[in-house]
C-alpha positions in Angstrom: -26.2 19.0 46.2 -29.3 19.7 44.2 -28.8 18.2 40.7 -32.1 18.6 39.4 -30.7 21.9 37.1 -32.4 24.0 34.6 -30.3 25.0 31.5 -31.8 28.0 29.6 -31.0 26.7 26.3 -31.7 29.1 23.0 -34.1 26.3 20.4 -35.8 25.3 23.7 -35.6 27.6 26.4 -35.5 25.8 29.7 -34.9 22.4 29.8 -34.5 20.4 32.7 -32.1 17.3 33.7 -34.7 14.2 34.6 -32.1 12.3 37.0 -29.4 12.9 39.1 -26.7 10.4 37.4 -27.5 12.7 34.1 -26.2 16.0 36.4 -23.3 13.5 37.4 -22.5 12.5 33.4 -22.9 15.8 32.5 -20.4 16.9 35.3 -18.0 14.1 34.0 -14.5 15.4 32.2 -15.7 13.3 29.1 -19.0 15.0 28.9 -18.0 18.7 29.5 -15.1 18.1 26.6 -17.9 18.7 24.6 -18.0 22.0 24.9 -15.1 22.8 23.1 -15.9 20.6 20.1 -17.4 22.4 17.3 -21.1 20.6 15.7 -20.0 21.9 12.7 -16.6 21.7 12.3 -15.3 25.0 10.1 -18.7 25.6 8.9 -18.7 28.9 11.0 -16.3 30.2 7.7 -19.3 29.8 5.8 -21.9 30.8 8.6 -20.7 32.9 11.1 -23.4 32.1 13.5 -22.4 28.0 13.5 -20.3 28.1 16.6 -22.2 25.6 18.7 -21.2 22.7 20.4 -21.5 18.6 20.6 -22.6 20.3 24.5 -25.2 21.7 23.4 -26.4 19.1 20.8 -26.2 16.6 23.3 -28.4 18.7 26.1 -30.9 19.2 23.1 -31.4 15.4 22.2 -31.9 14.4 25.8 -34.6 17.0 26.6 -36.0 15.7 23.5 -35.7 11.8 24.1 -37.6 12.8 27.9 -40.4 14.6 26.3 -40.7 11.3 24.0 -40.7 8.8 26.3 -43.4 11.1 28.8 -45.6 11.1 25.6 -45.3 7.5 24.9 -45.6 6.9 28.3 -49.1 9.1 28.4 -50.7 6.4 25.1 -50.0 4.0 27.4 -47.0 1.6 26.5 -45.3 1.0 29.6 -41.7 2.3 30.2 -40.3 1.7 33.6 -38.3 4.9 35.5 -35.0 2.7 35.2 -36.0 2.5 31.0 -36.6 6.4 30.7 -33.2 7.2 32.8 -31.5 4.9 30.5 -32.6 5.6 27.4 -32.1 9.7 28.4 -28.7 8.2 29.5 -28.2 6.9 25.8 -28.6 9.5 23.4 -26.4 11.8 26.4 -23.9 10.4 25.8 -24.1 9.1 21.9 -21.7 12.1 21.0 -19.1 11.5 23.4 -17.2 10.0 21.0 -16.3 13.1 18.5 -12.5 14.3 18.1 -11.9 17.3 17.4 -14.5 19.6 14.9 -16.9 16.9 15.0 -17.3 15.2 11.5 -14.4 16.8 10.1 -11.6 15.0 11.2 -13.6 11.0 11.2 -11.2 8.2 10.8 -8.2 10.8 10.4 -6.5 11.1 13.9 -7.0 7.7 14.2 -7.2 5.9 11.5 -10.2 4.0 10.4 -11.5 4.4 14.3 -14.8 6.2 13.8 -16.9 8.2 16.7 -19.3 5.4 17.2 -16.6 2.8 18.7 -14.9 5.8 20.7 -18.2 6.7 22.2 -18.5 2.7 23.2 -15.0 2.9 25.1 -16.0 5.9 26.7 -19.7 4.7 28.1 -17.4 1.6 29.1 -15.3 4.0 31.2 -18.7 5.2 32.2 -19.7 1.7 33.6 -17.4 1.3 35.6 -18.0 4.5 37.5 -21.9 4.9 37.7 -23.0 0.9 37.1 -26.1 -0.2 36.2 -27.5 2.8 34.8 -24.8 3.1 32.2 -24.9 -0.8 31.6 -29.0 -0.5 30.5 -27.9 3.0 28.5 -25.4 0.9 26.7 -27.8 -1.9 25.8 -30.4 0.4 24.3 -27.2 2.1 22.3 -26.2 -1.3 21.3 -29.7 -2.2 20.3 -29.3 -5.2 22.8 -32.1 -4.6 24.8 -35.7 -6.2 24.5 -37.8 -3.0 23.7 -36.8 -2.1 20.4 -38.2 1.3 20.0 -35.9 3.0 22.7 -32.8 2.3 20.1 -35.4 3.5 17.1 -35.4 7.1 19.3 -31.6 7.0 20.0 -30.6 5.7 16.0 -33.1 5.9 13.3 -34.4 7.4 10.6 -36.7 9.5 13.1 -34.5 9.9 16.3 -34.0 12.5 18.9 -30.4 13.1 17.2 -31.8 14.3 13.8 -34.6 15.9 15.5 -32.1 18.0 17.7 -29.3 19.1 15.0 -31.7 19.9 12.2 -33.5 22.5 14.7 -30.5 23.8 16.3 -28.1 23.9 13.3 -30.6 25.7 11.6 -31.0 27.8 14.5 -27.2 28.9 14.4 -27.0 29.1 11.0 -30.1 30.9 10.3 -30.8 28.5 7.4 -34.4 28.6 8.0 -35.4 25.5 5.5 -34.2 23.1 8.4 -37.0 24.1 10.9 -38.9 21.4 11.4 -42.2 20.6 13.6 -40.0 18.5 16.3 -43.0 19.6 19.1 -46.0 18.0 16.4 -43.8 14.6 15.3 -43.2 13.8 18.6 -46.6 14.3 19.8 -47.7 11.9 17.4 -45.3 9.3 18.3 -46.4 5.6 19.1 -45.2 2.4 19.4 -46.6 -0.4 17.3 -45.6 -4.2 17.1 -42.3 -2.7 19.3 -41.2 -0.2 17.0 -42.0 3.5 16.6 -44.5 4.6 14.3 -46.3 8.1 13.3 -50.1 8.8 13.8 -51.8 9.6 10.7 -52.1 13.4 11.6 -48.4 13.9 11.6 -47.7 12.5 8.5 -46.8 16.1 6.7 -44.6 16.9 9.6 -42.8 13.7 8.3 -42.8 14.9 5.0 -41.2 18.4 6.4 -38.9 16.6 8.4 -37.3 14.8 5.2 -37.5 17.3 2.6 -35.7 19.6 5.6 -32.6 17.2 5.9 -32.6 17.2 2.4 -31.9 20.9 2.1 -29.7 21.4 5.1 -27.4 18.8 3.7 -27.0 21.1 0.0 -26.9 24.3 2.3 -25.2 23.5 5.3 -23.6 20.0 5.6 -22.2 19.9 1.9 -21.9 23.6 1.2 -19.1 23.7 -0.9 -17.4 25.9 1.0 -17.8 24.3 4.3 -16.7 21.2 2.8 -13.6 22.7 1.5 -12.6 23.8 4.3 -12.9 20.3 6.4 -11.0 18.5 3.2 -7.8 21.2 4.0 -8.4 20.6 7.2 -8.5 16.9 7.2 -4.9 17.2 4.4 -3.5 19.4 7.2 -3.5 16.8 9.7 -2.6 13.7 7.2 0.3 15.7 6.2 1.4 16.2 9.2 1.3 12.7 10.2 4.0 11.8 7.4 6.5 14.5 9.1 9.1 13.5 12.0 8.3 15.1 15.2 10.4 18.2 14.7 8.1 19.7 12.4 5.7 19.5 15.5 7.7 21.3 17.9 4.9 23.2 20.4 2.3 21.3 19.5 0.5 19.9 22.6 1.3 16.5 24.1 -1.6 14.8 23.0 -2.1 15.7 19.4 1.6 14.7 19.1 0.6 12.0 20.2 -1.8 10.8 17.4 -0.1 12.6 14.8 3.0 10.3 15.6 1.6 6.7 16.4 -0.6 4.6 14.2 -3.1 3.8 16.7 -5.8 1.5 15.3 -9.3 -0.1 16.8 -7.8 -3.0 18.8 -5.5 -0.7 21.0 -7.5 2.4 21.1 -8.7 1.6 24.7 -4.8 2.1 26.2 -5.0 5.6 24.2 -8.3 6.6 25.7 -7.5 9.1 28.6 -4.8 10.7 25.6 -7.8 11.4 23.2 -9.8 12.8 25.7 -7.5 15.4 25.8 -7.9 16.2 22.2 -10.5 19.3 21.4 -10.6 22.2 19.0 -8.4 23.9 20.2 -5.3 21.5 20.4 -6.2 21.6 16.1 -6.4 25.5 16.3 -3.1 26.3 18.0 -1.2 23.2 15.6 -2.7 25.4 12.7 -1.1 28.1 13.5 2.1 26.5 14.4 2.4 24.7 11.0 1.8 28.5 9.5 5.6 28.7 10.1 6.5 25.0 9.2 9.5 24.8 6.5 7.3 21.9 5.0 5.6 23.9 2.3 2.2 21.6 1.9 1.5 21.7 5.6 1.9 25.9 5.6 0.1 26.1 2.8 -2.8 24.2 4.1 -2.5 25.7 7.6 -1.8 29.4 6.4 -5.1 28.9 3.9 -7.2 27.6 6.8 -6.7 30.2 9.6 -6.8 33.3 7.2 -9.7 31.6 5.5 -8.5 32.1 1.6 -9.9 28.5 1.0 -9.5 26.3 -1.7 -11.4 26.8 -5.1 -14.3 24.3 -5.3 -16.1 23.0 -8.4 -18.8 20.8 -8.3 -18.6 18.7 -12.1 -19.7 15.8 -13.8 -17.2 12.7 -13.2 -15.3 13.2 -16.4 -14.9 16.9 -16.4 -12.9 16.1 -12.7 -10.8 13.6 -14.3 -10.0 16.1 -17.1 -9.5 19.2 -14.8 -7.2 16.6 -12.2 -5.0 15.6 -15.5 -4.0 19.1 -16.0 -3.2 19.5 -12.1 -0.4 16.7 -13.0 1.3 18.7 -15.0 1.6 21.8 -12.2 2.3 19.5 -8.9 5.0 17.1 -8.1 2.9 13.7 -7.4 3.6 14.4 -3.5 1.8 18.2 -3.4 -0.6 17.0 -5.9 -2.1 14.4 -3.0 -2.1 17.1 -0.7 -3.3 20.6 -2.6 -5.9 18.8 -4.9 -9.0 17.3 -3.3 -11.3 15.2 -5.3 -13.9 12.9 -4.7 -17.8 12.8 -4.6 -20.5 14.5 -1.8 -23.3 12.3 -1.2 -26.9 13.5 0.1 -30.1 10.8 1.1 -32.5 12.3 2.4 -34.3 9.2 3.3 -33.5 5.5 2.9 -36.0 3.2 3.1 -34.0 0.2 3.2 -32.7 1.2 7.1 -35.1 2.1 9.8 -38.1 2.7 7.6 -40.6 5.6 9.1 -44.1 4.0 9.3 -47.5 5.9 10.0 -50.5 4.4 11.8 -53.9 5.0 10.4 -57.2 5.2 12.2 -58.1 2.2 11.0 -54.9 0.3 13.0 -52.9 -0.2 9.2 -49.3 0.3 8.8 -47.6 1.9 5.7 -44.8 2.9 4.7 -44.3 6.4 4.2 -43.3 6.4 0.7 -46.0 4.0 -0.5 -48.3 7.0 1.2 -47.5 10.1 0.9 -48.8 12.5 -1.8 -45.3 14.4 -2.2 -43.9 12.7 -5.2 -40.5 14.2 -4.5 -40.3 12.4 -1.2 -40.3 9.2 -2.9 -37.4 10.5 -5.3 -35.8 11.3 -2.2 -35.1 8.3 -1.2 -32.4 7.8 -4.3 -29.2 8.9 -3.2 -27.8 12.3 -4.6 -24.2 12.2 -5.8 -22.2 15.5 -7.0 -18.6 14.9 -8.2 -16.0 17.9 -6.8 -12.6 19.0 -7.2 -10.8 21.6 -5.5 -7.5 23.9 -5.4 -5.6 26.7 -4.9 -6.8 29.6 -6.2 
């Protein structure tokens, strides 16, 4: 069978699979799963384009991570064919881990569990399937193996992750601010002293690159409404793990499941094959289930979600929240008022120097920083953390 497939992919256009055991991943039930879980969670209520997938996210970042690695390759440093495959094999499969709408639903389904240690069972699975190849992919995801800078371009301030979603979300959303010049920064990749640095010439595609993750986070990630709409969701489910199993009646098997076992980090790996089961659409039809349930939080919630007449969100200084929650006190019983009013805080950095700092080269073989260089003064300010105070309710 030829594996050597083309994908005609809409940032890109056509994009190419490097190695056979990528076309054999990608054929893999875990992999094409994918496809049916949402990048953005419910942020196609706010931006009806935002239907894409953790498929095509994934696709994205590994045609970007081979373009990388070919230019690295071309200034010289020396990456072996069984490197390139495996770091391509990495950030393939660095998604693998996300239930249901993505972000949405973190650490809810199973509790404190997060998509990271999911995606490590499921490369283990992996392993003992396809070998060595996954064994080296899982090193560089680990940042185990010797050669730093292959883990820098699968998780770091300047991987082929961010690189991929800010283009493509923005892409789907048509928020344009998140265009950014992936083609020019990686170009000007290098390695220095094993890590990845940024030639001098691409230093204001850096800048671009953090002042764009900046604004897609206000306009896309953290829109208000979008967020909204994943805090009902998320109350949705929570409720529903407090009920007894008759208010689940036609849900399917595996969200049942979850919703009616407390399964934690230690045991997930017995539960594996049930979460992999587990996609949009499992939440979806549970929605509108509950949209009938006699429990009058979990139709409220459910019934909100699927006709879209979302919560009212406020974004507030600290002690206007606390005042506006007080007089939610007096209209809820202390049971509906955990469920039907959200509060808490949204947080947006751009850029934190303190993890995985972006460094450009100069001519003159220096390394700096880039916030010690750059003439923006506002990237340096981005590198303090942004917090916004919410609350949120029925309308």
């Amino acid at each position: 069978m030829l594996k050597r497939k083309i994908f005609n992919d809409p940032v890109y256009g056509f994009i190419s699979i490097p190695y056979d055991i990528v076309f054999d991943v990608i054929e893999h039930p875990y992999f094409q799963r994918l496809r049916r879980i949402q990048q953005l969670g419910l942020s196609s209520l706010v931006y009806p384009g935002a239907t894409h997938s953790r498929f095509h996210h994934s696709l994205g970042a590994m045609h970007l991570m081979y373009r990388s690695l070919e230019v690295l390759k071309s200034k010289g440093h020396e990456i072996t064919e069984d490197e390139s495959q495996a770091a391509v094999l990495a950030i393939l499969m660095h998604d693998l881990g996300h239930g249901p709408f993505s972000h949405s639903l973190e650490g809810v389904l199973l509790d404190g569990v997060h998509h990271e240690h999911i995606s490590m069972s499921l490369m283990s699975s992996l392993q003992d399937i396809f070998g060595a190849p996954i064994t080296k992919a899982i090193s560089i995801f680990t940042n185990q193996y010797p050669k730093k800078f292959l883990h820098q371009l699968v998780s770091g301030q300047l991987d082929m992750d961010r690189l991929d979603y800010l283009n493509r979300d923005s892409f789907y959303t048509g928020v344009s601010e998140g265009v950014i010049g992936y083609d020019r920064i990686i170009n000007m990749l290098d390695v220095y002293d094993g890590n990845i640095v940024v030639e001098e010439k691409g230093i204001y595609s850096i800048e671009k690159f953090i002042v764009a993750r900046r604004l897609m986070y206000w306009q896309v990630y953290l829109h208000k409404t979008g967020l909204v709409a994943d805090l009902m969701l998320k109350n949705a489910i929570l409720r529903a793990k407090t009920l007894d199993a008759k208010f689940h009646i036609g849900v399917s098997e595996p969200l049942q499941y979850f919703l009616l076992n407390n399964i934690s980090s230690d045991d997930f790996t017995d539960s594996l094959n049930i979460f992999t089961m587990l996609d949009d659409h499992d939440i979806m039809q549970a929605l509108k289930i509950w949209m009938r349930s006699e429990d009058s939080i979990l139709k409220t919630l459910s019934t909100a979600i699927i006709n879209r007449n979302l919560f009212k969100m406020e974004f507030l200084t600290e002690q206007q929240v606390l005042e506006k929650y007080k007089l939610m006190e007096d209209k809820y019983n202390s049971v509906e008022l955990q469920f039907l009013v959200l509060k808490g805080v949204a947080q947006n950095n751009a850029y934190n120097p303190e993890k995985d700092n972006i460094y450009i080269r100069f001519k003159d073989g220096s390394i700096k920083e880039i916030t010690d260089i750059t003439e923006q003064w506002n990237i340096r300010s981005l590198t303090n953390p942004v917090i916004r105070h919410y609350i949120a309710y029925q309308k």
